[in-house]
MARDREN-428961 format. One record per residue (C-alpha): x, y, z negated; residue number from 1. Coordinates in Angstrom, 1 decimal, padded with zeros to 4 digits. Each point is the difference from the previous one (the first is absolute). Layout:
residues N
+--------+--------+--------+------+
:      u :      v :      w : zalo :
+--------+--------+--------+------+
:      X :      Y :      Z :  NUM :
...
+--------+--------+--------+------+
This chain:
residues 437
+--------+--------+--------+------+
:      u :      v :      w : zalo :
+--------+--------+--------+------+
: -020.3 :  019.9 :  041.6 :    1 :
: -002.2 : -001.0 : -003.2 :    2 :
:  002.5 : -003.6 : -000.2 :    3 :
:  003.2 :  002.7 :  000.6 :    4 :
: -000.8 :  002.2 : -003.0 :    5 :
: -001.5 : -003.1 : -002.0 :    6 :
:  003.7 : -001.4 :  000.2 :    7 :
:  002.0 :  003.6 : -000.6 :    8 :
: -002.0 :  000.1 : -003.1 :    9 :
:  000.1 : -003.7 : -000.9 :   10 :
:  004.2 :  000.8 :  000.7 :   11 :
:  000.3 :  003.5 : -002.1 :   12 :
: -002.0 : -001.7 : -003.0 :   13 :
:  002.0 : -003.3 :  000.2 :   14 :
:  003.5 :  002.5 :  000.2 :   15 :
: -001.6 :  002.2 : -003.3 :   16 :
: -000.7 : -003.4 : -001.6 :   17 :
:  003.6 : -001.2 :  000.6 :   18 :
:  001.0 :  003.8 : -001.6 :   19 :
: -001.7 : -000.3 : -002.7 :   20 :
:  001.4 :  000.1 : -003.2 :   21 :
: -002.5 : -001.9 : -001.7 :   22 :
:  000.2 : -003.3 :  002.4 :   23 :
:  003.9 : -000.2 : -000.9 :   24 :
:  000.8 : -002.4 : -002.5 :   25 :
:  003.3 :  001.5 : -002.1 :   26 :
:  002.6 : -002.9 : -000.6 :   27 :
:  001.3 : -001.0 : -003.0 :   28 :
:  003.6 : -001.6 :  000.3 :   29 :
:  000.8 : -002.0 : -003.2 :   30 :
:  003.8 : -001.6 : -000.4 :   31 :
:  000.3 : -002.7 : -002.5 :   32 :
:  002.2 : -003.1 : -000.9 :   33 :
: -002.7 : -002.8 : -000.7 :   34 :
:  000.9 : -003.4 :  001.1 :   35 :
: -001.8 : -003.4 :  000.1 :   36 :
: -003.6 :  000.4 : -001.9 :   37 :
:  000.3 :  003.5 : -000.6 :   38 :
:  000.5 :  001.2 :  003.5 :   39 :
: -003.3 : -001.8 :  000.7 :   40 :
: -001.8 :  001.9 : -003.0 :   41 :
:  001.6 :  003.6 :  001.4 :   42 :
: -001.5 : -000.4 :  003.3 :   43 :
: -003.2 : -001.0 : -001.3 :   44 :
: -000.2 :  002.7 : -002.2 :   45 :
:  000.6 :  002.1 :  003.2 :   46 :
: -002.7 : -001.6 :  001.8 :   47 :
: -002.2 :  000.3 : -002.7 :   48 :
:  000.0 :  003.8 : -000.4 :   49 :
:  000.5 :  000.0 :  004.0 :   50 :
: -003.4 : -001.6 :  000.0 :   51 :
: -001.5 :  002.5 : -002.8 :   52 :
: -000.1 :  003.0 :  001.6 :   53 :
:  000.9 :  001.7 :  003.8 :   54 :
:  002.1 :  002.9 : -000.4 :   55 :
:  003.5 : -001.8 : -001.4 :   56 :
:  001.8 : -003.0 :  000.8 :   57 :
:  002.6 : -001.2 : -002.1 :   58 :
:  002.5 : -002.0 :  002.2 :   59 :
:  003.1 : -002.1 : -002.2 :   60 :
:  003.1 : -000.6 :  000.9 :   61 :
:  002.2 : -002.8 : -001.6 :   62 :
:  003.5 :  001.8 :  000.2 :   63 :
:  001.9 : -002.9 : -002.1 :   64 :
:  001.4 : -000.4 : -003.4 :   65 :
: -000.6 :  002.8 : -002.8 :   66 :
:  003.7 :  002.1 :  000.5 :   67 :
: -000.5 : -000.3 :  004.4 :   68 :
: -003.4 :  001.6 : -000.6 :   69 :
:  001.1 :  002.6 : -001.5 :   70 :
:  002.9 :  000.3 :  001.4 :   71 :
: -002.0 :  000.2 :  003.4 :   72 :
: -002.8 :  002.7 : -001.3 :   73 :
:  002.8 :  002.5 : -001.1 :   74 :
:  002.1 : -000.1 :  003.1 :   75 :
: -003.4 :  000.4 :  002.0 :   76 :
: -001.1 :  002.7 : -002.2 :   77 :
:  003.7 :  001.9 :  000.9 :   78 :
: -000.6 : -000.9 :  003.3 :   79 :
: -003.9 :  002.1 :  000.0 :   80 :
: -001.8 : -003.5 :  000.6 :   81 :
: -000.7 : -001.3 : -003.8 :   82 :
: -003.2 : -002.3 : -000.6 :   83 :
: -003.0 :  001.7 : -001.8 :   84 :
:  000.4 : -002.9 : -002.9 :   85 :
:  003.5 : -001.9 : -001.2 :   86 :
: -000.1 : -002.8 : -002.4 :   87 :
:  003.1 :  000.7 : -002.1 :   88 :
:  001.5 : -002.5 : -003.2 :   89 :
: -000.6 :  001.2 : -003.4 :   90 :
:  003.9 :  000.5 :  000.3 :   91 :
: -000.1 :  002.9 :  003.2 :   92 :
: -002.3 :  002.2 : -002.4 :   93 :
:  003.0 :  001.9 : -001.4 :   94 :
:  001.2 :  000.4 :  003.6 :   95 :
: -003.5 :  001.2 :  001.2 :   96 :
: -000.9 :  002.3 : -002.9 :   97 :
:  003.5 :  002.2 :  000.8 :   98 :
: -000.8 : -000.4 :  003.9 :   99 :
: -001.7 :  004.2 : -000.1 :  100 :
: -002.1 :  000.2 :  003.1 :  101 :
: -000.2 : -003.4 :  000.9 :  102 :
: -002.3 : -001.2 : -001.8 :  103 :
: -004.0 :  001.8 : -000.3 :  104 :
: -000.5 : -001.5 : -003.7 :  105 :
: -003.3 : -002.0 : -000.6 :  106 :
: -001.9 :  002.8 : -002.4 :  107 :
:  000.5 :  002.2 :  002.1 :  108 :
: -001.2 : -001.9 :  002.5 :  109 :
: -003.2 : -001.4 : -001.6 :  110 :
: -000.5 :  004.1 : -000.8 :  111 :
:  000.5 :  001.5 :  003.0 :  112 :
: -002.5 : -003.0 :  001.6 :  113 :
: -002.8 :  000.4 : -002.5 :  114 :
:  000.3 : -003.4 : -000.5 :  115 :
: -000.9 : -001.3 : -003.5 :  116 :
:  003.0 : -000.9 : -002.2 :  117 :
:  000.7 : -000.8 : -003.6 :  118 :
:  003.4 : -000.4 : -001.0 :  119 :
: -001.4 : -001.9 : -003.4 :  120 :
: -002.1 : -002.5 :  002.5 :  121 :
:  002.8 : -001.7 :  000.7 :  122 :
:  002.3 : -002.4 : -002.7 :  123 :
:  002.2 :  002.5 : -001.8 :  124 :
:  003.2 : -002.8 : -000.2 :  125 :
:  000.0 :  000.1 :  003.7 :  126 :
: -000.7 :  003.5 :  001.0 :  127 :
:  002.5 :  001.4 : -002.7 :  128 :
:  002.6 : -001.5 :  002.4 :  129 :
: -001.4 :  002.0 :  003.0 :  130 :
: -000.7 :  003.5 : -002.1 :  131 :
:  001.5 :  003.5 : -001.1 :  132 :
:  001.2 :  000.5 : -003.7 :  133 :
: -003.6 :  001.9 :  000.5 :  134 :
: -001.7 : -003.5 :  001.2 :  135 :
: -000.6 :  001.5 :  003.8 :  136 :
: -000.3 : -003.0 :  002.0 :  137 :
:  002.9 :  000.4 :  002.6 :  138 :
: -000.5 : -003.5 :  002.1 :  139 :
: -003.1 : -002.1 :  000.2 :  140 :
:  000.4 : -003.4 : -002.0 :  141 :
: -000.7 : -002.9 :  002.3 :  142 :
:  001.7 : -003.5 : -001.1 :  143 :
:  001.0 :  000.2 : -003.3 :  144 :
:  001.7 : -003.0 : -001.4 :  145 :
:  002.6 : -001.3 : -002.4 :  146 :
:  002.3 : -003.0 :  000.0 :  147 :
: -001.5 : -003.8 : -001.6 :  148 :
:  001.4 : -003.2 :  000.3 :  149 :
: -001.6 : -001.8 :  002.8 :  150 :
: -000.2 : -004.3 : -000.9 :  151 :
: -000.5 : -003.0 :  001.8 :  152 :
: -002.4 : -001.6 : -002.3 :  153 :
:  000.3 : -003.5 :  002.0 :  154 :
:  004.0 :  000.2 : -000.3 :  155 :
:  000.1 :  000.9 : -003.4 :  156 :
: -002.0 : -003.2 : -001.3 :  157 :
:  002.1 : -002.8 :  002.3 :  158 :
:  003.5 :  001.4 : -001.6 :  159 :
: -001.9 : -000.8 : -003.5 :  160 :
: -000.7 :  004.1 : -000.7 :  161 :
: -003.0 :  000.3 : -002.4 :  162 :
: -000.1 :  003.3 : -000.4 :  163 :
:  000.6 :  003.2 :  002.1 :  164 :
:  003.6 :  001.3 : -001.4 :  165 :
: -000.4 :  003.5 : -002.1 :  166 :
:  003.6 :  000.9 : -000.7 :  167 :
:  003.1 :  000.2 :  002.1 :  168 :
:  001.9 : -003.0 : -001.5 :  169 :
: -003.9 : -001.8 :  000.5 :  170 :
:  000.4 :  000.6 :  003.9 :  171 :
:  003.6 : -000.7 :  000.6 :  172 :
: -000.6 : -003.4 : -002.4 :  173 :
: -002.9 : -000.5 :  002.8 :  174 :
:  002.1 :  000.8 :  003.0 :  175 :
:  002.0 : -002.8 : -000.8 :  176 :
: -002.7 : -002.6 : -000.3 :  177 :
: -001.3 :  001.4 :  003.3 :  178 :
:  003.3 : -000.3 :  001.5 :  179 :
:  000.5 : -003.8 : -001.9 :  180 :
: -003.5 : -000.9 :  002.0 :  181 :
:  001.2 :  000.9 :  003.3 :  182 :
: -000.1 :  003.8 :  000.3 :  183 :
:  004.0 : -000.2 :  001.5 :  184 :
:  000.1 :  003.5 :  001.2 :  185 :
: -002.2 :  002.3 : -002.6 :  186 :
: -001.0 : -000.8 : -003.5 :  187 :
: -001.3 :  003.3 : -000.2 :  188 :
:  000.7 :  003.6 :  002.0 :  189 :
: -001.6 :  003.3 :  000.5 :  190 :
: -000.1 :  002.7 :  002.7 :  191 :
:  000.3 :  003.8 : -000.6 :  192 :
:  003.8 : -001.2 : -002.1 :  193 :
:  000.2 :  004.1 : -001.3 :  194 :
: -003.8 :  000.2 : -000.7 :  195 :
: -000.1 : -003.3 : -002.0 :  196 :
:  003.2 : -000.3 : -001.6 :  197 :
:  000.9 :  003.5 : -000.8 :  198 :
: -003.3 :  002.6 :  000.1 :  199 :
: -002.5 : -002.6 : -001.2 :  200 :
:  002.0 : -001.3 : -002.4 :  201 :
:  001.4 :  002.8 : -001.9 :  202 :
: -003.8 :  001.5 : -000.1 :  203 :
: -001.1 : -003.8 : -001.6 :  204 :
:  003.0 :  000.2 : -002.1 :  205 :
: -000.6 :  003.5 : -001.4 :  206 :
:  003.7 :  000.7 :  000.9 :  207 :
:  000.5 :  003.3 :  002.4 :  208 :
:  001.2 : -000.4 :  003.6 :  209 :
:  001.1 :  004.1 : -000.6 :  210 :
: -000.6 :  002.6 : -001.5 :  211 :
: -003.0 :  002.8 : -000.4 :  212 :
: -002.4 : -002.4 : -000.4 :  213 :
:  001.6 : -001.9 :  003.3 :  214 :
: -000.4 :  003.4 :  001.9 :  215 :
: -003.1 :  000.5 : -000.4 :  216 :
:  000.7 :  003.1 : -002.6 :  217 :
:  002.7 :  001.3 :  002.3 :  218 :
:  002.2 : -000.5 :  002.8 :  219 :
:  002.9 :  000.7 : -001.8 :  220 :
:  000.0 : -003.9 : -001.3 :  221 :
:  002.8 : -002.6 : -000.3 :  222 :
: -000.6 : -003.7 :  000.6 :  223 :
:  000.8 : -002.3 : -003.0 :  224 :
: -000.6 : -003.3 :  001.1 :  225 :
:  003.4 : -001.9 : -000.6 :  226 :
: -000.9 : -000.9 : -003.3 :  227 :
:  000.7 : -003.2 : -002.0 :  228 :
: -003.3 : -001.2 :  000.5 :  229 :
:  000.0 :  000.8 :  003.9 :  230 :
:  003.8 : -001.5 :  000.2 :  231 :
: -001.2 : -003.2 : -001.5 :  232 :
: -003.2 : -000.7 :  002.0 :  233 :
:  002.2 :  000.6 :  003.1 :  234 :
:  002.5 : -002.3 : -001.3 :  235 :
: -002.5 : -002.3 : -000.2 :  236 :
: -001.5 : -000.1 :  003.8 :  237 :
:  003.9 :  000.1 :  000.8 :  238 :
:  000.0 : -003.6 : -002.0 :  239 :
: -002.6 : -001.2 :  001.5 :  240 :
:  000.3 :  000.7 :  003.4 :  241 :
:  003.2 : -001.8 :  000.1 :  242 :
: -002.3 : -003.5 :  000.4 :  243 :
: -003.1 :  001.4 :  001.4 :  244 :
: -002.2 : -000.2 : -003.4 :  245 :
:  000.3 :  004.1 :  001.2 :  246 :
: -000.2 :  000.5 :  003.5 :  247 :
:  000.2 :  003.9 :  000.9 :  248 :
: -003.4 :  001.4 :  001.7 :  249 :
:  001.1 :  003.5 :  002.0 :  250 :
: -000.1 :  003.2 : -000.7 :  251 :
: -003.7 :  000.7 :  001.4 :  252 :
: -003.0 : -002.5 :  000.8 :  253 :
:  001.7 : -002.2 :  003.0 :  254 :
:  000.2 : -003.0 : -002.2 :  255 :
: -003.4 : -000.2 : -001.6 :  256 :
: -001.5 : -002.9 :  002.4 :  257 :
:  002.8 : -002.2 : -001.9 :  258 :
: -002.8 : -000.4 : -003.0 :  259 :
: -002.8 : -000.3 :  002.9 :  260 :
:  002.0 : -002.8 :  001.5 :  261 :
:  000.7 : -001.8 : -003.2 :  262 :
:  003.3 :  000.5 :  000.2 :  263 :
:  000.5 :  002.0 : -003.6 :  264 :
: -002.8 : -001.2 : -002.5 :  265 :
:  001.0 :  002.9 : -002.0 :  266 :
:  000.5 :  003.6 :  001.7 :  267 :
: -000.4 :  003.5 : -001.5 :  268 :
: -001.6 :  002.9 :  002.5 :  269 :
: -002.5 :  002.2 :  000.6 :  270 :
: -003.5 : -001.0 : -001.5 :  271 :
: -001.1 :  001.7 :  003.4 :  272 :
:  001.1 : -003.3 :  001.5 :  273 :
: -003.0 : -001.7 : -001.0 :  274 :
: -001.5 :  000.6 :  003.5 :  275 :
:  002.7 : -002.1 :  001.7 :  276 :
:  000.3 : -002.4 : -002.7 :  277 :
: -003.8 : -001.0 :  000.5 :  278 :
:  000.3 : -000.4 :  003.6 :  279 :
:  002.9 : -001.9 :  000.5 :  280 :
:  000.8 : -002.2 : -003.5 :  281 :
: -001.5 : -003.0 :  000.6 :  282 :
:  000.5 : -001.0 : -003.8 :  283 :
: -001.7 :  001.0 : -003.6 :  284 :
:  002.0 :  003.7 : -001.2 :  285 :
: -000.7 :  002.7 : -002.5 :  286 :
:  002.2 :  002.6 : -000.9 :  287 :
:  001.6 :  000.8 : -003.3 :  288 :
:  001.6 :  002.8 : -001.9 :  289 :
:  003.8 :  000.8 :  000.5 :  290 :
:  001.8 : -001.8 : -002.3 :  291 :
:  001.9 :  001.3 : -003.1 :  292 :
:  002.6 : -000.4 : -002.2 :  293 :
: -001.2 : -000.7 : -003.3 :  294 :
:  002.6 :  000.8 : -002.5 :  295 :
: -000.6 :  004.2 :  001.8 :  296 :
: -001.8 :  001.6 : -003.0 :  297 :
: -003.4 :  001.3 :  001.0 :  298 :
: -000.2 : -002.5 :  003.7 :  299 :
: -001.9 :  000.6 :  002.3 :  300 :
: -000.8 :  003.3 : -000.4 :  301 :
: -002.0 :  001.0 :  003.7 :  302 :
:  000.8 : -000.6 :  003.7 :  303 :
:  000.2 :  003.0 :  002.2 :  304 :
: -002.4 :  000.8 :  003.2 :  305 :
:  001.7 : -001.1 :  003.6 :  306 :
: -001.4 :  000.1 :  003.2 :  307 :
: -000.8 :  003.2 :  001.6 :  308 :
: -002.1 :  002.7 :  000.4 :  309 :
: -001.4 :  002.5 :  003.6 :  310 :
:  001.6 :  003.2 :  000.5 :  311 :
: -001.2 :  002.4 :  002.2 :  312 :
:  002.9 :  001.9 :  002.5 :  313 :
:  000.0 :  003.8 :  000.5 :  314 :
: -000.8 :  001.7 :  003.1 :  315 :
: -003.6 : -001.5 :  000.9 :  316 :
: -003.4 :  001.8 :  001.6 :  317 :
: -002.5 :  000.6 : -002.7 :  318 :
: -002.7 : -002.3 :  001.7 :  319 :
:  002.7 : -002.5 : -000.3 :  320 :
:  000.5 :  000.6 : -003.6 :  321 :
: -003.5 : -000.2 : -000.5 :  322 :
: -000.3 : -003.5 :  001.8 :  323 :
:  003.1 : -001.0 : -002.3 :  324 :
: -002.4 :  001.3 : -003.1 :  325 :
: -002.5 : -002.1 :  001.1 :  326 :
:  001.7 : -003.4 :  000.5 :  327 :
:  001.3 :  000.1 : -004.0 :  328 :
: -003.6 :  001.0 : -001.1 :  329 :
: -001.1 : -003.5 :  001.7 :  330 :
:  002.9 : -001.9 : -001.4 :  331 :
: -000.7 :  001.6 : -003.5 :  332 :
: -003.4 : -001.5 :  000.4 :  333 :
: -000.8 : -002.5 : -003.2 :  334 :
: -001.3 : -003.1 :  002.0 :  335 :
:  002.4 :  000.4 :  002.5 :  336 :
:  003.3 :  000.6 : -003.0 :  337 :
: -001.1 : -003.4 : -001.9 :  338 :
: -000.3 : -001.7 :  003.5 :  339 :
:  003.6 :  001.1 :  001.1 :  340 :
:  001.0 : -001.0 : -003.4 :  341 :
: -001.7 : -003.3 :  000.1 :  342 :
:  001.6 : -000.9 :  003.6 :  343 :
:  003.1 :  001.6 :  000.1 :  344 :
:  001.6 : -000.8 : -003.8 :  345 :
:  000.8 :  003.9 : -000.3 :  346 :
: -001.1 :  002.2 : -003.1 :  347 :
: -003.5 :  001.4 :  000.1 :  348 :
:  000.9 :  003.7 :  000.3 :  349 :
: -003.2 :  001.4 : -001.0 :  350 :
: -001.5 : -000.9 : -004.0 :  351 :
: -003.3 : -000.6 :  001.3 :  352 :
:  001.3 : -002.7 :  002.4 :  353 :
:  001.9 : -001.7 : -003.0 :  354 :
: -003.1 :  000.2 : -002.3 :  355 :
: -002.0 : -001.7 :  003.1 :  356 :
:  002.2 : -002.5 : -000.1 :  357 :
: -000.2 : -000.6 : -003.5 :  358 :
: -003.4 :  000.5 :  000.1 :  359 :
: -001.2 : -002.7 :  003.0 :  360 :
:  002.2 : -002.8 : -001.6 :  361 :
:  002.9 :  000.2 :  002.7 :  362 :
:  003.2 : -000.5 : -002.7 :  363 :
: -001.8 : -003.2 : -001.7 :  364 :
: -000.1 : -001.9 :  003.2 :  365 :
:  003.3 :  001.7 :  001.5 :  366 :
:  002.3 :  000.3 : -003.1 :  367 :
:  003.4 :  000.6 :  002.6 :  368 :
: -001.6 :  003.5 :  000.9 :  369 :
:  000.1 :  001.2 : -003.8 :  370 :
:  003.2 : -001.1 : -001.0 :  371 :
:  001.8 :  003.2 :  001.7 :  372 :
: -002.5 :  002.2 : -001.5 :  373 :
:  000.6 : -001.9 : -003.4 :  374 :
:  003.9 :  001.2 :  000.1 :  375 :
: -000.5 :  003.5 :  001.2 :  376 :
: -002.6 :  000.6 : -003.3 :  377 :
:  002.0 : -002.7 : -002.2 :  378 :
:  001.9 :  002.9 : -002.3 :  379 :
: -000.5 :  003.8 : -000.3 :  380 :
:  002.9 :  001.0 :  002.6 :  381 :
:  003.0 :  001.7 : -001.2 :  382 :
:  002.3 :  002.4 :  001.3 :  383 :
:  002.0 : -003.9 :  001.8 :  384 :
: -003.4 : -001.0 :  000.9 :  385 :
: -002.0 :  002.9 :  001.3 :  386 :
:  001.5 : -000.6 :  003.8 :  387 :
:  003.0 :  001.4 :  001.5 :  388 :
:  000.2 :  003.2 :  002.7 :  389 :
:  003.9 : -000.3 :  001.4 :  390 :
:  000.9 :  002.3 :  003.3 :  391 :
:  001.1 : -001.8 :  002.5 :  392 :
: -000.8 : -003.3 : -001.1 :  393 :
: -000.5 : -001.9 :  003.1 :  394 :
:  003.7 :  000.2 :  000.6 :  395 :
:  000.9 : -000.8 : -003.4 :  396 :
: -002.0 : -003.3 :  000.0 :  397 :
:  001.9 : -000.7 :  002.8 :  398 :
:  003.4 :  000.5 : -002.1 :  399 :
: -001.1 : -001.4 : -003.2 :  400 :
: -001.6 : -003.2 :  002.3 :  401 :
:  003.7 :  000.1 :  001.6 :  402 :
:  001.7 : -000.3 : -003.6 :  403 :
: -002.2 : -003.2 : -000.9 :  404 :
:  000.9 : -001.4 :  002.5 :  405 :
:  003.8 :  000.4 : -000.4 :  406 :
: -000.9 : -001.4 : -003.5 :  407 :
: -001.4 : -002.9 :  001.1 :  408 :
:  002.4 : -000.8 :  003.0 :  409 :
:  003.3 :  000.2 : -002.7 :  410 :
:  001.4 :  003.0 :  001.2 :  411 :
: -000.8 :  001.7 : -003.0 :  412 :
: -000.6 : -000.4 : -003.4 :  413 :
: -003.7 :  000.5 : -001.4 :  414 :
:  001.3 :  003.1 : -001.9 :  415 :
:  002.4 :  000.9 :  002.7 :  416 :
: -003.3 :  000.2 :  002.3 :  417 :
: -002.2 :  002.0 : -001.7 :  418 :
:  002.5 :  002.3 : -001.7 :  419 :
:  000.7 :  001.0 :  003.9 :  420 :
: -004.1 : -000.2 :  000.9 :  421 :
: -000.4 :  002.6 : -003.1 :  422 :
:  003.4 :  002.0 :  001.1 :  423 :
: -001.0 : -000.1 :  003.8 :  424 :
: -004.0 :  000.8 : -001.1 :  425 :
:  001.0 :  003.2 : -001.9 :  426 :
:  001.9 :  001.3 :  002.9 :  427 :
: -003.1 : -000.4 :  002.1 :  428 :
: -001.7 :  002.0 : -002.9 :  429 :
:  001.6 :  002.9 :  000.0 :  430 :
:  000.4 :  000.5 :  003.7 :  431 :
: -003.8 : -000.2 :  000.1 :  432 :
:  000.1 :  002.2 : -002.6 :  433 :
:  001.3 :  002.7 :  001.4 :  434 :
: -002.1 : -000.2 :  003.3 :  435 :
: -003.4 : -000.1 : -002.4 :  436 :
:  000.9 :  003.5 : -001.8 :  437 :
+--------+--------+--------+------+
């Protein structure tokens, strides 16, 4: 009899334990698009606030490139099963900030959590990109980045280059040493063709891609990148590309492991490729600034923040959104910012991080991780320069990627192409225009 109640009451405390609230760990689900290096930095960043405390875990999920990603977390947020956290590209934030109700913005968030959160903690040229005209933080800024010139150190010196090209005629005058030592199929290339060649380089240029400050003062914005300067660099790639010193990268990240494999010695991408560069180049690299050309008055002006940032979706338990709170507090942690810096290549989002960094001597020894934050601060920005916020602007990548390449493959001329990218683009504007009112 004793044994017989001894078990009931062993069973009815083992069914309350299981009932519990307190025993259940709440889960976290994170989509994201890192790759290679990164994806191994995302999961331990997971593990590591897994490990920290008992009440949340924070379980990724690589869902592919940037546009599938999001692409993915807004048809599962129509369909009632969106992730707590999506990783969107700096170019979705127009799309997201006009998404009403699917999104729970970030301080609101840290607010309704009691989480401690300073808007002014974090580096105002990245966070400006992520903000209100009031500066409320509407996505949390995770890998921040801009576009450098990645370089084969080791290639460079056996085709006889002394010095790391500055200028656009510098790198194509390169390219075809590189090519003349036995680079048949790439003197130099790039992925991201619409980031590099149009967004990055009109910001660098101090020329506009539209108007209203490129969108940022107004949806209401036209693009105006068929310029004589933008014709002419296109008419150059189309040149070169005919013999390979150009050899056309893709419109996203596909063809990046072309500089790990030594294939391009000179490549222009993400700096946030520095994570895959160290683990697979098996040669001497630093990266560069973009190049210019010099006779633009006033060149280089500033590069523009890529990469992308956590949004949180609409619709989530409160415990969730506190776990969610919780997760950015760690990652906004200082020692654990200039680590993810230091590893991954991407921006230090926080000021403290950077200053730590500064601080313990990191830049002097790793010069490749500055050279990003040396083009974002290189000029005061100006209304070309301060970043771009374009509706639906995963789709016109897509379009102006689609024009390039007509461009380069001789079905079109250089002005022919982007007159039509521009024409197309502003189409694209105001349709999304009239959705966002």
């Amino acid at each position: 009899m004793a044994f017989r109640q001894i078990g009931a009451a062993a069973a009815v405390s083992a069914a309350l334990a299981l009932a519990t609230p307190a025993y259940a760990v709440t889960e976290i689900q994170w989509w994201h698009a890192m790759t290679g290096g990164n994806n191994d930095i995302v999961n331990k960043l997971a593990e590591e606030f897994n490990a920290s405390q008992s009440d949340y875990k924070v379980v990724p999920s690589y869902k592919g490139s940037y546009p599938d990603t999001m692409n993915a977390g807004i048809a599962a947020f129509r369909a009632g099963n969106a992730p707590h956290i999506m990783q969107v590209f700096e170019v979705g934030t127009a799309t997201m900030m006009s998404a009403t109700g699917a999104i729970k913005p970030v301080y609101q968030l840290m607010k309704d959590a009691g989480e401690p959160f300073d808007p002014k903690a974090y580096l105002p040229t990245i966070t400006g990109y992520y903000s209100t005209s009031k500066g409320d933080m509407l996505s949390f800024p995770f890998n921040s980045s801009s576009t450098v010139m990645w370089i084969n150190k080791d290639e460079l010196k056996k085709a006889g280059i002394t010095e790391i090209p500055k200028t656009w005629p510098e790198v194509f005058d390169a390219a075809k040493k590189l090519k003349a030592a036995g680079h048949a199929t790439c003197g130099f290339s790039n992925a991201w063709a619409s980031w590099v060649h149009i967004e990055q380089f009109s910001a660098w240029h101090n020329v506009p891609i539209g108007t209203k400050a490129n969108g940022l003062d107004g949806f209401d914005t036209e693009l105006k990148f068929n310029s004589p300067l933008h014709v002419k660099h296109l008419q150059n790639l189309v040149d070169l590309q005919k013999d390979k010193t150009y050899d056309y990268g893709g419109r996203t990240s596909t063809n990046e492991a072309r500089f790990g494999s030594g294939e391009c010695a000179i490549f222009l991408t993400s700096s946030g490729y520095y994570a895959t560069a160290k683990g697979t180049a098996k040669f001497d690299f630093t990266s560069a600034p973009m190049p210019y050309y010099p006779d633009v008055a006033g060149a280089p002006q500033n590069s523009i923040i890529g990469g992308a940032s956590l949004w949180v979706m609409g619709g989530k338990k409160p415990d969730e959104y506190k776990g969610v709170a919780k997760f950015f507090t760690f990652l906004s942690d200082t020692n654990r910012q200039a680590k993810l810096h230091q590893e991954s290549g991407y921006l230090p989002i926080t000021k403290a991080a950077y200053e730590k960094s500064i601080k313990d001597g990191f830049y002097e020894k790793n010069p490749t991780l500055q050279t990003p934050l040396k083009e974002l601060t290189n000029k005061e920005p100006t209304e070309n320069s301060r970043g771009l916020r374009f509706g639906n602007m995963v789709q016109m990548r897509d379009l102006w990627s689609e024009e390039i390449e007509a461009a380069l493959a001789g079905k079109k001329s250089a002005k022919e192409a982007l007159d039509a990218a521009v024409s197309r683009g502003n189409a694209m504007l105001r349709a999304f225009e009239k959705t966002a009112k």
